[in-house]
C-alpha positions, -999 to 999 in steps of 0.1 A, spaced: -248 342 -11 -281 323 1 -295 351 17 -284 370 -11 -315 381 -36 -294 378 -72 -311 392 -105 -306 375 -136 -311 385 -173 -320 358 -197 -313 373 -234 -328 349 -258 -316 360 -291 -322 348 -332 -292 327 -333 -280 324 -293 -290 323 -254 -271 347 -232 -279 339 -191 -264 364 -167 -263 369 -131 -255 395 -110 -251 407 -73 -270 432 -57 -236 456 -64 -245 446 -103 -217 425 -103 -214 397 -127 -218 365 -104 -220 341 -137 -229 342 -173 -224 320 -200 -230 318 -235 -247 292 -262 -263 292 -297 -296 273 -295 -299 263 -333 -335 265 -335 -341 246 -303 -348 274 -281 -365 255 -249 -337 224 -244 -308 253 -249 -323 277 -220 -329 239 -202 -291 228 -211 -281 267 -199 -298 264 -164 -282 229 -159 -251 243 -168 -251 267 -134 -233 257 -106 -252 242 -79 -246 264 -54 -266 296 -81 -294 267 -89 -307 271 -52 -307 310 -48 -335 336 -45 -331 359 -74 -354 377 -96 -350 371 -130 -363 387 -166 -361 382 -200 -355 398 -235 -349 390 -270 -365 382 -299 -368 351 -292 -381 353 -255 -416 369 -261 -436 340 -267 -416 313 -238 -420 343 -212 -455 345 -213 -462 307 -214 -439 305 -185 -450 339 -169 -420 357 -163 -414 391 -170 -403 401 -203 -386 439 -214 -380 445 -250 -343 441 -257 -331 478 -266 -346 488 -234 -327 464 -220 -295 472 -237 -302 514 -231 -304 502 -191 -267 481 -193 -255 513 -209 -263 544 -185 -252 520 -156 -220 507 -167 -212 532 -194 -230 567 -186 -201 586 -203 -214 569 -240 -230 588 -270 -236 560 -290 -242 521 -291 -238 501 -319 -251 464 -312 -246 436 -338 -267 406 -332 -272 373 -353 -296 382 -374 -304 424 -358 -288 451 -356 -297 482 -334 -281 517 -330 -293 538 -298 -280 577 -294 -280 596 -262 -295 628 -257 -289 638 -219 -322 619 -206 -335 609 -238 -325 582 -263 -333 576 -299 -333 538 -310 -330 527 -340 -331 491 -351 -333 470 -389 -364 458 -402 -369 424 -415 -337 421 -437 -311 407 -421 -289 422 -441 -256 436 -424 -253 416 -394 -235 384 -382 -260 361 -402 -246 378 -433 -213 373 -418 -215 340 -421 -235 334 -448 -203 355 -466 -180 334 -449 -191 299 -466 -184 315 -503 -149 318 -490 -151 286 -473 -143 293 -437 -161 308 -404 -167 343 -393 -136 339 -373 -118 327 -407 -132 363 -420 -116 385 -393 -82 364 -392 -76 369 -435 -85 404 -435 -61 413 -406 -40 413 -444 -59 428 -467 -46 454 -494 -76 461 -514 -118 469 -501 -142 460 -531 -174 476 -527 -197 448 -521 -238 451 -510 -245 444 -478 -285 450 -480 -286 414 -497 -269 382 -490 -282 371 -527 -266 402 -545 -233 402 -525 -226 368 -534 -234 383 -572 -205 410 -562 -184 384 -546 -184 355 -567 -171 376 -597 -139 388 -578 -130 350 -565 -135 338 -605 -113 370 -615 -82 359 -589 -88 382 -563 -72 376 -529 -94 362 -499 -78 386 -476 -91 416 -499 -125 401 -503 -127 394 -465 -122 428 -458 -151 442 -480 -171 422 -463 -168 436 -428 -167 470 -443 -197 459 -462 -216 457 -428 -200 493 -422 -215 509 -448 -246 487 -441 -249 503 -406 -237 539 -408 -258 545 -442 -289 527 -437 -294 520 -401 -280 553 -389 -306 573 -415 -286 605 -415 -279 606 -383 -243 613 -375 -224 589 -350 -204 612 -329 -188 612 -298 -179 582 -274 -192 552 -296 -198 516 -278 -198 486 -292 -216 457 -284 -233 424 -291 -210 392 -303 -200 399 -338 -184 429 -325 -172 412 -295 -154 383 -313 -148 401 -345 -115 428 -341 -113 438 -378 -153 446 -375 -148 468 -351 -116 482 -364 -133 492 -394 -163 511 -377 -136 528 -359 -118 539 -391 -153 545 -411 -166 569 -382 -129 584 -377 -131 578 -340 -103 586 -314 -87 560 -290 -104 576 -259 -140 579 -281 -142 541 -286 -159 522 -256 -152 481 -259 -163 461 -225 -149 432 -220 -186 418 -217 -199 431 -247 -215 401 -257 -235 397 -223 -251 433 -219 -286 430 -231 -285 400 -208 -271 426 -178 -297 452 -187 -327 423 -185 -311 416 -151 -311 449 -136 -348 452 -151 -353 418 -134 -384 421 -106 -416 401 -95 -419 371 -75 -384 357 -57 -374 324 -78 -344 299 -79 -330 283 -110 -343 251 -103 -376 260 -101 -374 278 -136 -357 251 -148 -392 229 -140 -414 260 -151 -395 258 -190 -395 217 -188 -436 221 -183 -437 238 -214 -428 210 -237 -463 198 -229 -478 227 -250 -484 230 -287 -453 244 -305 -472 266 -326 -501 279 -343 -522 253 -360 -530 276 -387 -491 278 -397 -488 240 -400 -483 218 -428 -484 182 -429 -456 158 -418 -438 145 -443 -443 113 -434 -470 100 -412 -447 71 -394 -417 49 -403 -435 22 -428 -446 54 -444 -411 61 -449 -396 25 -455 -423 23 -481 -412 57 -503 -374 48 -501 -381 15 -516 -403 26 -544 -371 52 -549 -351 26 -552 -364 8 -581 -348 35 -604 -312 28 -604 -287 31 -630 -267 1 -633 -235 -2 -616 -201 -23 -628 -167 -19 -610 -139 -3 -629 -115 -26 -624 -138 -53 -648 -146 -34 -677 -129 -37 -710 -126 -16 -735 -141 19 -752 -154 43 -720 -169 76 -720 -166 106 -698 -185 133 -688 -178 158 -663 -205 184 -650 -186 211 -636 -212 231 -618 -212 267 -602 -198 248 -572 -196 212 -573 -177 188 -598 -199 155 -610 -179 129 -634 -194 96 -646 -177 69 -666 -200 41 -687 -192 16 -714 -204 10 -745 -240 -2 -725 -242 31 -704 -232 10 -670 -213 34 -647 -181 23 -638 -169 54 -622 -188 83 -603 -175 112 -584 -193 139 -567 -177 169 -551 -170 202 -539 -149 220 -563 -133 246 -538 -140 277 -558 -112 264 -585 -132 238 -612 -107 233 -638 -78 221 -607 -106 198 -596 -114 183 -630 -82 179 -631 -80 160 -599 -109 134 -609 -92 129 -642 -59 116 -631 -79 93 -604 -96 77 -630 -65 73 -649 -45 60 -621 -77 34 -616 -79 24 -650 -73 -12 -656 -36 -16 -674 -48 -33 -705 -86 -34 -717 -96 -5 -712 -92 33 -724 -115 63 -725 -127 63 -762 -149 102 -760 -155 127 -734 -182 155 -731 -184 185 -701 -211 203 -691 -224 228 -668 -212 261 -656 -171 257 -667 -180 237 -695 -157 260 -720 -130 265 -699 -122 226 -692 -133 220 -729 -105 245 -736 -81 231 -710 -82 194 -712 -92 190 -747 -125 173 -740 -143 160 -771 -173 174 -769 -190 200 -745 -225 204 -743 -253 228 -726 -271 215 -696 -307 208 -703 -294 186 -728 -273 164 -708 -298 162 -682 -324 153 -710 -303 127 -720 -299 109 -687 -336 113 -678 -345 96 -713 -324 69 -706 -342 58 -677 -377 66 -692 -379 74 -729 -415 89 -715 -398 116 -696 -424 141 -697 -410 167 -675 -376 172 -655 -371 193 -626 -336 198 -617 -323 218 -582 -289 223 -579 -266 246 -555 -270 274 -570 -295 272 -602 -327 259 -609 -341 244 -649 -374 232 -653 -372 214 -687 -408 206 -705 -406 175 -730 -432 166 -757 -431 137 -780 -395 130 -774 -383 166 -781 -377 193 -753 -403 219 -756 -397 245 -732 -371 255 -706 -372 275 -674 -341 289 -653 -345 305 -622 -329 341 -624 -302 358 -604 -313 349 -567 -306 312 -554 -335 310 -536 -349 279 -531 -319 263 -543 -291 239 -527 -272 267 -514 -301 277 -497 -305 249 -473 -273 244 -469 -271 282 -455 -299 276 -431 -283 245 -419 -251 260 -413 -268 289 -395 -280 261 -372 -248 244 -370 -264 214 -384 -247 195 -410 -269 194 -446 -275 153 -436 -283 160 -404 -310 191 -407 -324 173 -437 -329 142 -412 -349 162 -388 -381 167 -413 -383 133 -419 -406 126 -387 -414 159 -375 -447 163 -364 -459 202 -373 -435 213 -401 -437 253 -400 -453 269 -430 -429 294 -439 -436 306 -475 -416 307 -502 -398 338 -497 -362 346 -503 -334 339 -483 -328 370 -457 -367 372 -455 -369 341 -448 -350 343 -418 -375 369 -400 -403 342 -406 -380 316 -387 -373 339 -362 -411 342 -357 -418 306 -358 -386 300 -332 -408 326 -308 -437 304 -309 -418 274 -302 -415 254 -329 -385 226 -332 -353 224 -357 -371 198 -372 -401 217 -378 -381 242 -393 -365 221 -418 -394 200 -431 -411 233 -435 -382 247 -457 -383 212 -473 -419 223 -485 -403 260 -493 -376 247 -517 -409 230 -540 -427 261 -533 -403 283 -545 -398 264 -577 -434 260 -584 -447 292 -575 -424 313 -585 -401 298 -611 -424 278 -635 -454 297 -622 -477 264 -625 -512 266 -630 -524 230 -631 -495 203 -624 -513 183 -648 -493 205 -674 -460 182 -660 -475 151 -678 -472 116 -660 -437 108 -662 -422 136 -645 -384 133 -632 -364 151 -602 -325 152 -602 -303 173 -590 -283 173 -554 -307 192 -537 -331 160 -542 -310 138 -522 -329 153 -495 -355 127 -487 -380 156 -474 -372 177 -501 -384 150 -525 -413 140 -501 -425 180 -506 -426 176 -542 -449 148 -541 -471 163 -516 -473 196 -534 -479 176 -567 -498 151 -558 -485 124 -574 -456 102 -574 -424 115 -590 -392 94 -604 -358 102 -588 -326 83 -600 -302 69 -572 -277 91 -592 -299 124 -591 -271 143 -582 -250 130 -614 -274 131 -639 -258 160 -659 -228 143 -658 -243 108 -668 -261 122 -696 -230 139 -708 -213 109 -706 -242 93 -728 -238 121 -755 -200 109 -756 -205 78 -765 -231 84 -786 -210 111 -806 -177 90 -804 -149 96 -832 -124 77 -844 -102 85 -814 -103 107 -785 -83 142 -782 -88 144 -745 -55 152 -725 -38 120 -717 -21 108 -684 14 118 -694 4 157 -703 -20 155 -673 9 146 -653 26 178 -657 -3 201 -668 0 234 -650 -19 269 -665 -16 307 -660 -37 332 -652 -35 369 -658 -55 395 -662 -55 425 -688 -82 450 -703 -95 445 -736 -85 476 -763 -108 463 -791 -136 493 -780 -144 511 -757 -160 488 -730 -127 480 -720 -138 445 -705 -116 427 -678 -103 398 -692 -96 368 -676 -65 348 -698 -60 312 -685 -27 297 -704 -23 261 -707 9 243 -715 10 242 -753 2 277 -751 -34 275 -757 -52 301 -741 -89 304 -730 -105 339 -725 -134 353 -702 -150 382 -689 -153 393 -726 -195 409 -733 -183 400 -769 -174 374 -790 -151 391 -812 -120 387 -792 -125 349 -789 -123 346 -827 -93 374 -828 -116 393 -852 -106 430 -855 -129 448 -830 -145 480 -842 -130 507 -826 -149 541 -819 -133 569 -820 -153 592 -809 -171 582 -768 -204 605 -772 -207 598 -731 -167 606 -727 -171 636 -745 -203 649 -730 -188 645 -699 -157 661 -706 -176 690 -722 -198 699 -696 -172 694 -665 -135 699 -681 -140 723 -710 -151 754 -684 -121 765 -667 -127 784 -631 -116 820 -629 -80 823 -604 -87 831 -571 -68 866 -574 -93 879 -606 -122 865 -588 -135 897 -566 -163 876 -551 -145 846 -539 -152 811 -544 -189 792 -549 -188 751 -545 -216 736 -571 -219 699 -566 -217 674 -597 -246 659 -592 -282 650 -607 -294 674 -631 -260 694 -631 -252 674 -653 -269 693 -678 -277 727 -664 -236 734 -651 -228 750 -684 -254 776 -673 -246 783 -636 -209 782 -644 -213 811 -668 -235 831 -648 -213 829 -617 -183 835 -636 -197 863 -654 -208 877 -617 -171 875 -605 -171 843 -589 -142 809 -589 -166 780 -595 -154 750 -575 -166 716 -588 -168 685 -564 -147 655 -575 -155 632 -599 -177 601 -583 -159 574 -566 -165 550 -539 -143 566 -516 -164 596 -524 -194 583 -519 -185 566 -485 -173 600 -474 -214 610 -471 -228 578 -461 -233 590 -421 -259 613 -434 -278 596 -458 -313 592 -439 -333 569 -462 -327 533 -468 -347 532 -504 -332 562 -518 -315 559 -555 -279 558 -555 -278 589 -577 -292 613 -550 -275 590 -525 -240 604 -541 -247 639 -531 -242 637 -497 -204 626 -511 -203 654 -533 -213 681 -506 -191 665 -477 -160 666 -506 -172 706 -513 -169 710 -473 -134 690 -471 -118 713 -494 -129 745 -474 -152 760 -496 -178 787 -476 -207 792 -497 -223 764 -522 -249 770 -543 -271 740 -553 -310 750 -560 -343 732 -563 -353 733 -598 -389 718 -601 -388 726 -635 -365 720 -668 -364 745 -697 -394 732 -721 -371 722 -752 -399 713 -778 -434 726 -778 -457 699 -775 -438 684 -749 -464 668 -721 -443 679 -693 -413 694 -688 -405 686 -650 -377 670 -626 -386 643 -606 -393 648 -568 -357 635 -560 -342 658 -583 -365 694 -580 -362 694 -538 -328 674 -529 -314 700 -518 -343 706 -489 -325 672 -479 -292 681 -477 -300 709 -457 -319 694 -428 -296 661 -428 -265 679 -432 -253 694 -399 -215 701 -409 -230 727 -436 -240 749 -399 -214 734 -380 -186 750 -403 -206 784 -414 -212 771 -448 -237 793 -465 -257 768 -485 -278 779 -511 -304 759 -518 -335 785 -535 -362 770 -557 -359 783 -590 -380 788 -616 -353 773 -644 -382 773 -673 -383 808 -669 -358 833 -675 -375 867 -664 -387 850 -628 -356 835 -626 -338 863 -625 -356 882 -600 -356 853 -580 -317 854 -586 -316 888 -572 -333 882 -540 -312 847 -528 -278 863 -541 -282 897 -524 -257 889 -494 -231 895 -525 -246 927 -536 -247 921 -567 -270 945 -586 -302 936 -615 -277 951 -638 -250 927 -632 -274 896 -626 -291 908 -663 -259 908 -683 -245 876 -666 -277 860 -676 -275 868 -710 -239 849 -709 -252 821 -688 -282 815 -712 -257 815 -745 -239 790 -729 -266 766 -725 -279 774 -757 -242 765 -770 -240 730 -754 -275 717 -760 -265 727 -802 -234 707 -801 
């Protein structure tokens, strides 16, 4: 081994550091494995120390890849390859006999085909949509791990169809189905066949995976169900699917076989990365101040924080009427207890584990069990926040109210000057504008989280960092990174960039400190001047526990702002204040006997009151009480008699132009069959071409009606990512033609609609629409591969004496004469005539 020249790979990737070494037989001598979470210089440091002695003193050549190796290997000089050259090189080494590789990273994904001597690469662009960063970022709504994900959907029963392009827009997809009761195990699943469809439809662009299929990189290597469902998805054979046992390490094998240059041993790299601390982490341009410019800076700001504090009694020492309010928020519960002089004698802040009525429930009977014996009693309750109705409902709380006005009310009572409120939670965002006592305008953020809790808590996580933790990093850091104010999976490309140039964890978080004001500035209120905010303006909210995130707002402002010790309880404070300010004569609220042994229902039915046939969501409690979601009315809440419709105009369109045709039999059809596809604009023209072939002697076949399944069954040939779903579905349609063996379908171009009214400005299809068809054909290979004869002519729709010349040339195979084409015309035209007058 001393005389022994060794090459070594060194794959430094988004999330992890790969270091592998090899013999000169390309045997693996060592390799080992570590995430680096954000601190890319001390994890290759930590790796190298890591080696056995005996590897530290050897000769070896050595290279890196990765994306986050381009910017240390050329400080350091040592050679660098680009990582799917790297991974093609592992491949026709180890695995000459593959077609395919599919490699899943942290935050990339790359597919590479072989072609003999050539290979075509193909890789995802910024989104980080679809790979094991989504994984995870999946795997905290269900609140486990990516391993947590493969072990519940080992059981599932049902796949949801869930985006994968968007971490944002899955949850929007996921979030629903945990609400409506659906099992983890199903929702697990849709998640890794999420990352399927992700891959095949978007990364493959139309280019079918075929053949021997490997797969590589660590979610696939610690992920079984992942790869299971590729396997299923691409319908791949035992001996087609190629799984190394070191399919995590082979970029890093492929850098080391690509290793050459100067001789070096570990130890002297080791030195070579440890000289590098030395250097500026990144590029002063991309910098944003510190946070704080030394400790006093700091001890100073926490203690003029400080000064606003609500004022605290034990529980055991208060006396009689108390007031509740609970803010049951999109993820966490927040309760707070005053008396009669709005002192808190009871706070609780909390996760609600995806179930907020069972943990309202929970801080209800610890207060009850805490309650002094004599003395003291809850007199009025108010809820708030996202579950407001439902625990209203439940636990017969006095009064429920929306959010801005509970926060209102707890900002006013520590500064009746309140002037404006800015409130972050986990997963939404107000902005609340007073004036003269009165709120005078209200901002929410929209459907994406962005800048949110939720958001820095996923980054954290990503980093395996708890939230106190990363948040403690900005405090001193020294060049925060100035990364915009961007979503969520864009976000992460600019991190990955900022990792390259070498800046710290802590950099990193004091510069998403800065992001979360950004983002709430910039592109929620949309400020102008933040001299619009007035001079009393208030922060609350969880998300402003942070310390930097606060410290952001103030630098971005540029003037003090007021946070509460309680920020995170503010919406439950102030409800608690509307309580007691609204007391009755006696409370309804559930007391601790029924609370004792309170248990509810849930079921789930469809709505018959018309014909949106909403989901329904029916929680019983024990007196029978029931409480109903999912409704897009309000007429079932108030059992009102729903106007029913009896006639569907979209039902009956639907049925009229696909049902009410029926397809000649097969023995009176002297031409055979011809497959049209229900798509795009037959959905207006079939009447027409189902006459006319009829008429010419032909059994129409119709593709099935559009489903999921359906559309998955085309998604290995779809070539663009930004394609509309509608045109998408085709490739379905034509695949389902193909499956039930039809060998000739007709599905033209038609640049141009029949003009319906004369002074019409135009009368044609969009580019999607008038040349679709061009697509299928060149993206389509099974159409050749089978003999299909696909028709695909442009036509000249608008006009009937072209068309059916045109007609006469592209349908001459069936020899079917001007005489018959003329006649059929006439009967395909009276048909189209007849539906468009209906």
């Amino acid at each position: 081994m001393e005389h022994e020249i060794l090459s070594a790979g060194l794959d430094i990737g988004s999330t992890t550091v790969k270091l592998s070494i090899l013999n000169k037989n390309n045997e693996p001598v060592y390799c080992s494995y570590k995430r680096h979470q954000s601190d890319l210089l001390n994890t290759v440091i930590s790796l190298i120390d890591e080696t056995p002695e005996k590897l530290k003193t050897t000769n070896l050549t050595i290279c890196t890849t990765g994306s986050g190796a381009i910017d240390l290997s050329h400080k350091a000089n040592i050679y660098f390859e680009q990582e799917v050259i790297a991974c093609t090189k592992a491949i026709r080494t180890f695995l000459q006999k593959v077609d395919v590789a599919i490699e899943l990273g942290g935050e990339d994904a790359k597919i590479t085909f072989f072609d003999n001597a050539s290979t075509d690469q193909r890789m995802n662009e910024t989104c980080a949509g679809g790979t094991g960063a989504f994984i995870d970022q999946m795997a905290q709504a269900l609140k486990t791990d990516a391993a947590g994900i493969n072990k519940l959907s080992k059981n599932h029963k049902t796949v949801y169809p869930i985006a994968a392009r968007c971490g944002v827009f899955a949850k929007t997809d996921i979030m629903p189905l945990l609400n409506e009761g659906a099992a983890k195990e199903d929702i697990a699943a849709s998640i890794l066949q999420a990352v399927v469809n992700q891959t095949i439809g978007n990364l493959a662009r139309g280019r079918i995976i075929r053949g021997n299929v490997c797969f590589l990189g660590g979610p696939l290597f610690f992920l079984s169900e992942l790869r299971n469902f590729f396997i299923k998805s691409l319908k791949l054979k035992p001996e087609n699917v190629f799984f190394p046992d070191n399919a995590h390490f082979f970029v890093s094998f492929g850098a080391a076989l690509l290793s050459r240059g100067n001789k070096i041993t570990l130890k002297s790299l080791k030195e070579k990365f440890k000289n590098l601390k030395d250097k500026p982490s990144h590029k002063a341009a991309e910098v944003l101040p510190p946070l704080f410019a030394n400790e006093k800076d700091y001890e100073t700001f926490i203690q003029r924080h400080n000064e606003t504090s609500a004022v605290k009694v034990k529980l055991k020492d208060v006396e009689g009427d108390l007031f509740l309010g609970v803010d049951a928020g999109s993820t966490t519960t927040k309760a707070v207890l005053i008396n009669k002089d709005e002192w808190i004698a009871y706070s609780y802040y909390g996760s609600n584990d995806g179930n907020p009525l069972q943990s309202v429930v929970n801080v209800l009977k610890n207060i009850y069990e805490k309650l002094p014996y004599s003395g003291a009693h809850i007199a009025g309750s108010c809820v708030t926040g996202y579950g407001e109705a439902l625990i209203k409902a439940a636990l017969n709380f006095d009064h429920g109210e929306v959010e801005t006005i509970a926060h209102y009310k707890a900002a006013y009572h520590f500064n009746p000057k309140v002037s404006f409120i800015l409130d972050i939670g986990g997963q939404d965002m107000k902005c609340i504008y007073v004036k003269n006592g009165l709120i005078n305008k209200i901002v929410l953020n929209e459907a994406c989280s962005s800048g949110c809790g939720s958001f820095m808590q996923n980054f954290a996580q990503s980093l395996n960092y708890t939230m106190q933790n990363f948040a403690q990093l900005a405090l001193f850091a020294k060049n925060p990174a100035d990364l915009g104010s961007r979503c969520t999976v864009f976000m992460n490309s600019k991190i990955k960039q900022v990792q390259k140039e070498g800046a710290s964890a802590g950099d990193i978080s004091a510069g998403l400190d800065y992001s979360v004001i950004k983002n709430a500035l910039y592109k929620v209120i949309k400020i102008n001047n933040p001299e619009e905010f007035g001079g009393h303006i208030f922060v609350q909210g969880g998300t402003f526990f942070n310390n930097g995130v606060l410290r952001a707002a103030e630098i971005l402002l540029k003037t003090e702002v007021i946070r509460p010790d309680i920020a995170g309880l503010m919406g439950a404070f102030g409800a608690a204040i509307i309580a007691l300010q609204n007391k009755k004569s006696s409370t309804s609220l559930i007391s601790k006997v029924k609370l004792a042994g309170f248990v509810c229902r849930m079921r789930n039915t469809r709505c018959k009151g018309c014909e949106n046939k909403c989901l329904l969501n029916i929680t019983v409690f024990p007196n029978d009480k029931t409480f109903i979601s999912g409704n897009r009315c309000e007429n079932v809440l108030q059992n009102k008699k729903v106007q029913s419709f009896a006639f569907n105009m979209f039902d009956y369109k639907y049925r009229r132009i696909f049902s009410y045709y029926k397809p000649l039999p097969l023995e009176k059809a002297p031409r055979g069959e011809i497959g049209i596809p229900r798509v795009l604009n037959m959905y207006e023209n079939y009447p027409f071409w189902f006459a006319l072939f009829t008429k010419l002697g032909f059994r129409v076949v119709l593709s099935d009606q559009s489903s999921n399944d359906l559309f998955n069954s085309g998604l290995d040939t779809i070539s663009s990512q930004t394609l509309c779903f509608p045109a998408k579905m085709v490739h379905g349609h034509i695949e389902n033609l193909v499956e039930k063996g039809i060998k000739a379908i007709f599905y033209p171009c038609i640049p141009y609609e029949v003009e319906e009214f004369k002074d019409v400005a135009n009368h044609y299809n969009c580019p999607i629409v008038g040349s679709y068809p061009e697509v299928i054909r060149l993206n389509m290979s099974v159409l050749e591969e089978k003999g299909i004869k696909f028709l695909q002519p442009f036509l000249p729709f608008d006009n009937i004496r072209r068309l059916t010349y045109r007609l006469v040339e592209e349908l001459k195979d069936f020899n079917i004469t001007k005489k018959d084409l003329v006649f059929a015309m006439f009967r395909a035209r009276a048909a189209l005539n007849l539906f468009k007058k209906i």
